[in-house]
Wavefront OBJ file of the C-alpha trace (Angstrom):
o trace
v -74.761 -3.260 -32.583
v -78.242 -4.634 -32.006
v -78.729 -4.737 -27.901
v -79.787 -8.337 -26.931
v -82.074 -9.927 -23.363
v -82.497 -13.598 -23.341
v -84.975 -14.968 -25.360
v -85.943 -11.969 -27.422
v -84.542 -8.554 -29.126
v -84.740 -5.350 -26.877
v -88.124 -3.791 -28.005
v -88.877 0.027 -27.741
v -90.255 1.404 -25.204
v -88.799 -0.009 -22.262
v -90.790 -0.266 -19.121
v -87.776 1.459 -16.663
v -88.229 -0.310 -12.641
v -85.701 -1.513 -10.297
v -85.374 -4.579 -12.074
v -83.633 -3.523 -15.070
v -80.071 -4.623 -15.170
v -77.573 -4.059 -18.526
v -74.792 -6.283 -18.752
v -72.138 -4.712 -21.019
v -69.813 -7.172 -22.865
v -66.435 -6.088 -24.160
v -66.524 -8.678 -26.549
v -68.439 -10.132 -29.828
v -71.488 -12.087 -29.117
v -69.270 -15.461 -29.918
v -66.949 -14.134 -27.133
v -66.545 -16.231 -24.236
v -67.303 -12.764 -22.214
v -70.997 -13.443 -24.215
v -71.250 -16.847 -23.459
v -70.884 -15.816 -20.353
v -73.088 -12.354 -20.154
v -76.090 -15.474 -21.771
v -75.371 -18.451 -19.335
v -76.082 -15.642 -16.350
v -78.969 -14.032 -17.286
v -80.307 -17.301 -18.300
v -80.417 -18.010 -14.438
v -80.590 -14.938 -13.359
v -84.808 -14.781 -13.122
v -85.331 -11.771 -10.512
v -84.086 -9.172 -13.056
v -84.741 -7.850 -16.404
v -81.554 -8.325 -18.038
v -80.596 -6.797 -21.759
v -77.006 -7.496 -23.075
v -75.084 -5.345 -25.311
v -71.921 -6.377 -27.594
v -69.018 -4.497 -28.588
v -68.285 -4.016 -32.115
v -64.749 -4.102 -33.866
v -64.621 0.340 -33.334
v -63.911 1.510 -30.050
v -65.305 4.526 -30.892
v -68.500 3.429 -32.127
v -68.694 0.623 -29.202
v -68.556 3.775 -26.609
v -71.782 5.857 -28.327
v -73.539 2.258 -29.130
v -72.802 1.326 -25.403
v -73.864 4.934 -24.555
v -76.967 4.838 -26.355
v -78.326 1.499 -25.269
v -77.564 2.718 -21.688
v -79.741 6.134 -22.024
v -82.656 3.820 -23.949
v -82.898 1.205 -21.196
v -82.363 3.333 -18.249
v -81.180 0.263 -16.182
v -81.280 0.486 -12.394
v -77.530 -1.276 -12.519
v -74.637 -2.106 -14.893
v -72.574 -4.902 -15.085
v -69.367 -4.593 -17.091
v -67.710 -7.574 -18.378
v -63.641 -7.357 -18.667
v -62.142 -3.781 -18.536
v -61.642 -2.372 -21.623
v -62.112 1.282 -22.856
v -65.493 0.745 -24.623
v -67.439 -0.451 -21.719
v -65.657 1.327 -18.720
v -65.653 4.534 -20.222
v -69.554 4.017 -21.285
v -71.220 2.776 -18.615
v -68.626 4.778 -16.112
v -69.897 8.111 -17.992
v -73.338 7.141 -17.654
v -73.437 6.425 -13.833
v -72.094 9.830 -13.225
v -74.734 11.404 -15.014
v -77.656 8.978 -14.067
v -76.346 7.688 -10.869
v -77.227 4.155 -11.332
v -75.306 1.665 -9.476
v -72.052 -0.075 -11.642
v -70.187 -3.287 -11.342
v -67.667 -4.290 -13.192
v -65.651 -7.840 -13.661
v -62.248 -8.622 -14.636
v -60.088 -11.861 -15.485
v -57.266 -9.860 -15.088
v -54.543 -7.838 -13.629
v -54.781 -5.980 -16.974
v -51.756 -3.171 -16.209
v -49.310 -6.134 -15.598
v -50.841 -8.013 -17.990
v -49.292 -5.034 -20.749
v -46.309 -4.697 -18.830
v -45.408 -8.239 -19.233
v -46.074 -8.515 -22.540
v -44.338 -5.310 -23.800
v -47.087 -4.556 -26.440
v -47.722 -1.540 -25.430
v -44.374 0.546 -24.407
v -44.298 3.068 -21.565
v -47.714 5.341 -22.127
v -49.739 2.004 -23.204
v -49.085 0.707 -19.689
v -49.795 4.359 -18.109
v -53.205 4.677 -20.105
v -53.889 1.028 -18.856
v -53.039 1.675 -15.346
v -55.685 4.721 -15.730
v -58.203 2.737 -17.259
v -58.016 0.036 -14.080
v -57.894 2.575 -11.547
v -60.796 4.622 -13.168
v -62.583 1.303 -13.477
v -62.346 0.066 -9.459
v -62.556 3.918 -8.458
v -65.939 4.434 -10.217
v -67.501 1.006 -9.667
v -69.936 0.108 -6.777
v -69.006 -3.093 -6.816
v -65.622 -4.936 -8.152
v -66.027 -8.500 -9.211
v -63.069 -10.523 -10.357
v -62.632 -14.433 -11.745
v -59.972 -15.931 -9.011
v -59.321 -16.145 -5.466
v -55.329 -14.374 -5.534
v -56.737 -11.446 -7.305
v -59.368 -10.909 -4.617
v -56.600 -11.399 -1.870
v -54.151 -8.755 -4.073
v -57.065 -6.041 -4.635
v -57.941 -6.365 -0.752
v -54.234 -5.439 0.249
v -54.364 -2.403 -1.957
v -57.748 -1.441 -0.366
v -60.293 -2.549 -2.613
v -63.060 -5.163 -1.599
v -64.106 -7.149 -4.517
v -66.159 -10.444 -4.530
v -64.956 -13.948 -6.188
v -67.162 -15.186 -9.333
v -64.774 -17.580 -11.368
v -64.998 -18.301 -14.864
v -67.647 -20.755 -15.650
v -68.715 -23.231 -17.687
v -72.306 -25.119 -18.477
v -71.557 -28.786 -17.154
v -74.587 -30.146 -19.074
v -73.048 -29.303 -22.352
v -69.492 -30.385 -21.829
v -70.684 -33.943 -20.238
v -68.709 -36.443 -21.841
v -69.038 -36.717 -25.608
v -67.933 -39.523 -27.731
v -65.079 -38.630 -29.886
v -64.352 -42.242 -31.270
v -65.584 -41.097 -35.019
v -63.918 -38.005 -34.790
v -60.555 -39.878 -33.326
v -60.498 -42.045 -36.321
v -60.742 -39.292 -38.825
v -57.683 -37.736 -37.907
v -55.525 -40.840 -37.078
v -55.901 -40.903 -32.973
v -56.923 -44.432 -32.245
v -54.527 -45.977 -29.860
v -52.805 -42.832 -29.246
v -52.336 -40.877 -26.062
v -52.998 -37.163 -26.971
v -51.795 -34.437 -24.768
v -53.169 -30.508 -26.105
v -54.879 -27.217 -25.151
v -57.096 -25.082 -25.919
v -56.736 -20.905 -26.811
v -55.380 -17.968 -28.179
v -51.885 -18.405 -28.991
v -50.974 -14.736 -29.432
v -46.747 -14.378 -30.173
v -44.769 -12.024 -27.116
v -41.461 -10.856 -28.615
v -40.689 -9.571 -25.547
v -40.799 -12.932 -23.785
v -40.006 -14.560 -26.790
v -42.948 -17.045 -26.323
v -46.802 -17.907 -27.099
v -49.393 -20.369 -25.646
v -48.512 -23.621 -26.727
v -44.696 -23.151 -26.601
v -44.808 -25.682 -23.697
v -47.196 -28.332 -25.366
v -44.721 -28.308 -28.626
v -41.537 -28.476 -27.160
v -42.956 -31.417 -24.438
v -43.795 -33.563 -27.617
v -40.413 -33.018 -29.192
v -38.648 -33.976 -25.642
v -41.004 -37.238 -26.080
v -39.832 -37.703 -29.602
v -36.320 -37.394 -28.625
v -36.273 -39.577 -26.010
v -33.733 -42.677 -27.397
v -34.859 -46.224 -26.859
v -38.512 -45.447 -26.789
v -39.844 -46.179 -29.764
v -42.846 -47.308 -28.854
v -43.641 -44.697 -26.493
v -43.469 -41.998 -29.238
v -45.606 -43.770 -31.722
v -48.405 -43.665 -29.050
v -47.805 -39.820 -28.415
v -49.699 -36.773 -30.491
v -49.920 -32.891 -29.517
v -53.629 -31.701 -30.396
v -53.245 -27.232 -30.746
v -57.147 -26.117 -30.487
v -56.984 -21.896 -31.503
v -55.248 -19.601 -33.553
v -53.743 -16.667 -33.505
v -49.874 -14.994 -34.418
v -48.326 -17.652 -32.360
v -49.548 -20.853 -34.499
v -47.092 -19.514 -37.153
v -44.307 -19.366 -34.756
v -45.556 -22.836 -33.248
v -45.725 -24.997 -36.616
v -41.815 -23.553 -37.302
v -40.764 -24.605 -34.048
v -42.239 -28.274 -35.155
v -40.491 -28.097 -38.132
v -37.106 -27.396 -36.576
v -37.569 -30.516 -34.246
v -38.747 -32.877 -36.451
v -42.269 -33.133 -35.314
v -44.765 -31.961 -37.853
v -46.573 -35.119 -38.049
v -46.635 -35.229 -33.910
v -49.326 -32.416 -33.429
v -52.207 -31.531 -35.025
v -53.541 -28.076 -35.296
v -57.068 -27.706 -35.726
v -57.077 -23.802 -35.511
v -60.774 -22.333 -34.349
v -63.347 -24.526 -33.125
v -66.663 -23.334 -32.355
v -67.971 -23.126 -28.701
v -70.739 -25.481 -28.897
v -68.552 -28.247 -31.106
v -66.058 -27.727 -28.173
v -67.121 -31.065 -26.306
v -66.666 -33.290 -28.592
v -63.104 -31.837 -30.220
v -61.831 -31.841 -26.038
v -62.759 -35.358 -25.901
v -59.910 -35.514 -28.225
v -57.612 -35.085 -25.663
v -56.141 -37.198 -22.901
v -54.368 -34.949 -20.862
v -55.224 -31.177 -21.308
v -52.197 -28.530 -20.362
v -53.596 -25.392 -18.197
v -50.540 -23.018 -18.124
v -50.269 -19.941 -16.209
v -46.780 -17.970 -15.634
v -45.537 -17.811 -11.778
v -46.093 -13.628 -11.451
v -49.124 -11.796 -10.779
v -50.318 -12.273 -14.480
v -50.815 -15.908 -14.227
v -51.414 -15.349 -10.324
v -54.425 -14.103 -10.485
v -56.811 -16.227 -13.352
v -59.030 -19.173 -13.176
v -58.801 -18.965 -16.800
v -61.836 -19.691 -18.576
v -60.033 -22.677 -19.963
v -59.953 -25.220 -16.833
v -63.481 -25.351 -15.942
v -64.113 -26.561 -20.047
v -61.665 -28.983 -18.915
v -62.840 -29.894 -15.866
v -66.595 -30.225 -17.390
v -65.579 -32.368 -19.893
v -63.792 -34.863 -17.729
v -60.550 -34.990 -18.951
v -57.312 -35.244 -17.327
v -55.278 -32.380 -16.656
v -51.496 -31.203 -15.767
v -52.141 -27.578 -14.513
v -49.162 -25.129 -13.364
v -49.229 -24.725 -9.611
v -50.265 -21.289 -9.909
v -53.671 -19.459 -9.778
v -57.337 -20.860 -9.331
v -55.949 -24.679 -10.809
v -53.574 -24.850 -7.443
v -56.791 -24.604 -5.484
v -59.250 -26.950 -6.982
v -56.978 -29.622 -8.533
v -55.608 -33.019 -7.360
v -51.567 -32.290 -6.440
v -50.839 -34.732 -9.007
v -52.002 -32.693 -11.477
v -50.658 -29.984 -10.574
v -46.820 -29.412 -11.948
v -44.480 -26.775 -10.536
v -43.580 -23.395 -12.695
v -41.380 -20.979 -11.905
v -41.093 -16.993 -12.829
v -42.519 -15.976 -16.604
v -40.866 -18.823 -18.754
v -40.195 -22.030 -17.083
v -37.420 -23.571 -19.607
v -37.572 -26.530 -17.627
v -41.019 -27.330 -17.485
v -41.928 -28.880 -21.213
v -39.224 -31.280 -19.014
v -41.702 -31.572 -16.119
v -44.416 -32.237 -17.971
v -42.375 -35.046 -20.418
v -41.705 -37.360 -16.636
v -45.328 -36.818 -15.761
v -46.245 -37.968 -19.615
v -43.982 -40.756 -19.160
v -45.936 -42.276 -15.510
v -49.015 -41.848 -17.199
v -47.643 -43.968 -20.536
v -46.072 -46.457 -17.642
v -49.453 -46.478 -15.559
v -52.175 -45.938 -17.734
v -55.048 -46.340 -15.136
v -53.886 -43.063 -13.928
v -56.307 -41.112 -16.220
v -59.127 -42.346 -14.633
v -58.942 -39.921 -12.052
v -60.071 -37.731 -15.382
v -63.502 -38.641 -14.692
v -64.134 -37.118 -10.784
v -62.660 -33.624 -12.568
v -66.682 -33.224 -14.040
v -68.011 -33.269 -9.635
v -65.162 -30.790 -9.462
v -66.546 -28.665 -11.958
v -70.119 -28.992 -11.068
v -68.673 -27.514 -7.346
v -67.020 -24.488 -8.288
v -67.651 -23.344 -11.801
v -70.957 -24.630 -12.789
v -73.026 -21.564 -14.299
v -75.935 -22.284 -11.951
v -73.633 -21.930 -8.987
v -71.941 -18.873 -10.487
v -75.215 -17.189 -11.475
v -76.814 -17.216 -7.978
v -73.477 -15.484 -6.813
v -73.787 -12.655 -9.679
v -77.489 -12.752 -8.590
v -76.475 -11.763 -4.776
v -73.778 -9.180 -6.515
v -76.102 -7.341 -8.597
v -78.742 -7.465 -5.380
v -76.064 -5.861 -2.743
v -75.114 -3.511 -4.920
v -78.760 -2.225 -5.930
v -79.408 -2.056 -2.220
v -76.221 -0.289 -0.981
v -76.955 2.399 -3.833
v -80.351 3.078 -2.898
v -79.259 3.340 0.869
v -76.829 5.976 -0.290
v -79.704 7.902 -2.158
l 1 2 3 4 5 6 7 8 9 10 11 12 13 14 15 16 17 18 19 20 21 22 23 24 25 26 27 28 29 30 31 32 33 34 35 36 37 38 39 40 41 42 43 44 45 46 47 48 49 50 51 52 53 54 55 56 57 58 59 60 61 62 63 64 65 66 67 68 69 70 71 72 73 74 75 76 77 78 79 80 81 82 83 84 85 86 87 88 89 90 91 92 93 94 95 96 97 98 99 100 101 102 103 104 105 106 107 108 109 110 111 112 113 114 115 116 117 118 119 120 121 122 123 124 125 126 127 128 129 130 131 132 133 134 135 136 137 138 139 140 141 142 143 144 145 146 147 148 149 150 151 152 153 154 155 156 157 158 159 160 161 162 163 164 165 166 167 168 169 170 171 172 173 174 175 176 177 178 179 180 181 182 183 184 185 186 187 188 189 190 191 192 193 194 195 196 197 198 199 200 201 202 203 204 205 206 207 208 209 210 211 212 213 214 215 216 217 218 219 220 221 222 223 224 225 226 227 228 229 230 231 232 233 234 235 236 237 238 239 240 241 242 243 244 245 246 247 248 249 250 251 252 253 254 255 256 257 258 259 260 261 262 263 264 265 266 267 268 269 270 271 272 273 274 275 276 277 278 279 280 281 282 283 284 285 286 287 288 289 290 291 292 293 294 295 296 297 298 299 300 301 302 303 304 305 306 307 308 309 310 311 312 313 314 315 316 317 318 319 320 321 322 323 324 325 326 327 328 329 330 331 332 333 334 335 336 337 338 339 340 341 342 343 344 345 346 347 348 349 350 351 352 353 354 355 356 357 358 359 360 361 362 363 364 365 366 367 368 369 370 371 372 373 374 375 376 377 378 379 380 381 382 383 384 385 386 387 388 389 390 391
């Protein structure tokens, strides 16, 4: 794993000073934890920041992790996402070095495995260990919504609020009328999302469940002929869920209704979102979907399309009420219904997706990088102060 700054490879020899700060990303450079890690230290000009990635071995992320720690000698550490390889790193190394650590998380990880029932009884144990250990050893807790900051501050735990985050200059409106053509879009109303679609066989579900079975309530609706013709699902991501997704079409009779376009690269990600019409942001009702922004709705947002959110998590907060649908508890099996009547008053009143366009001021307010970098520039600042205080 080659260590990375902005600009330039890490060279040896580092010149150690209060300035150096390592941000350590579990996740590949392509990650959206690196995009991230980039679009900060990009605006982050009062420190010396060097990134390092994870690679695919756990093990071998730790030592690499390790080893670009005890190179750089960094005055502070900033984690991205808890996950073994970086916590138990840069965790290890602050005890030894005593330099100050912060670490950021998307997530209520331990209920994240307990929902999901991938793990069984000692993965959610060993996960509940690795979150603890995380807020326990970190100066400074940073998480991506509002709820989780509320939740952490009941239990005790003061953490500060940097959402996820997107670069509004690169998801301004892009013209997708060539790329609309080519797969068969012109005149249609296209309703999709974007992700991971990972199957749960616990909950017996997987992103996109609610996008596919919304089109095939469409597509059964009798006497609307028209209405269905104009109506296509767009499935951006892949993942063990597609599988399980593209069966589910098949059973309904609506193969040709949604198009699956499996990975898309982050910077092609513009124009293939201008695809879409109306973007779905779902988050379960429980402290899982409680607590995200998702890194998902300020891409929307940026790239000014229209969007029927869930009423839970960051998306209740920032969006419109109208676009904001009701969900209740883990599966809502009546809200692919929810969504079909709001589909349906958009078909009926067209001019409502104009709103779409005041959704890019919304995310130029709260999740613009260069607003989120100067609040990860004040993190990294307190926490470099309180630890010297302490010393």
């Amino acid at each position: 794993m080659t260590p990375m700054t902005p600009g330039a490879s890490m060279k040896k020899g580092i010149v150690i000073s209060n300035k150096t700060v390592a941000f350590i990303v579990n996740g590949g450079r392509d990650s959206a934890m690196g995009f991230r890690a980039r679009d900060f230290a990009a605006r982050i000009s009062k420190y010396d920041i060097h990134i390092a990635y994870r690679t695919d071995s756990k093990i071998r992320s730790i030592l690499s992790f390790f080893n670009f720690l005890v190179r750089l000698r960094p005055t502070a550490t900033y984690v991205f996402d808890v996950s073994y390889s970086g916590i138990l790193s840069a965790g290890f190394y602050r005890l030894v070095f005593g330099n100050c650590l912060i670490v950021e998380t998307g997530d209520a990880i331990t209920e994240l495995v307990r929902s999901s029932g991938s793990r069984g009884i000692p993965g959610v144990w060993l996960t509940q260990f690795l979150e603890n250990t995380a807020f326990w050893i970190a100066d400074r807790v940073v998480v991506r919504g509002t709820f989780h900051q509320e939740l952490l501050a009941r239990q005790g735990i003061g953490a500060d609020v940097i959402q996820d985050g997107v670069d509004t200059g690169k998801f301004a409106l892009a013209d997708a009328g060539k790329l609309r053509k080519e797969h068969g879009l012109e005149g249609v109303l296209t309703i999709g999302l974007l992700g991971s679609s990972i199957w749960s066989e616990k909950l017996q579900m997987c992103y996109g469940w609610e996008l596919v079975e919304t089109i095939g309530l469409l597509a059964d609706s009798g006497g609307e002929g028209n209405m269905v013709r104009g109506i296509k699902g767009i499935m951006i991501g892949g993942g063990s869920g597609i599988l399980r997704l593209k069966a589910r079409c098949r059973e309904l009779g609506i193969e040709d209704r949604i198009i699956f376009l499996d990975f898309i690269p982050y910077e092609q990600l513009p124009r293939y979102l201008s695809l879409i019409n109306v973007c779905l942001s779902t988050q379960t009702n429980d402290l899982v979907g409680q607590v995200r922004t998702t890194g998902k709705l300020p891409l929307y947002l940026a790239a000014g399309r229209y969007i029927l959110a869930s009423d839970v998590g960051e998306a209740a907060r920032v969006l419109e009420p109208e676009m904001l649908v009701p969900y209740d508890d883990v599966k809502d099996e009546q809200y692919p219904q929810k969504l079909a009547e709001r589909i349906r008053t958009i078909l009926s009143h067209p001019e409502i997706l104009d709103q779409a366009e005041a959704n890019i001021a919304l995310a130029k307010k709260h999740f613009d990088y260069s607003v989120l970098a100067e609040r990860a520039n004040r993190v990294i600042e307190a926490a470099i102060k309180a630890r010297g205080e302490q010393r």
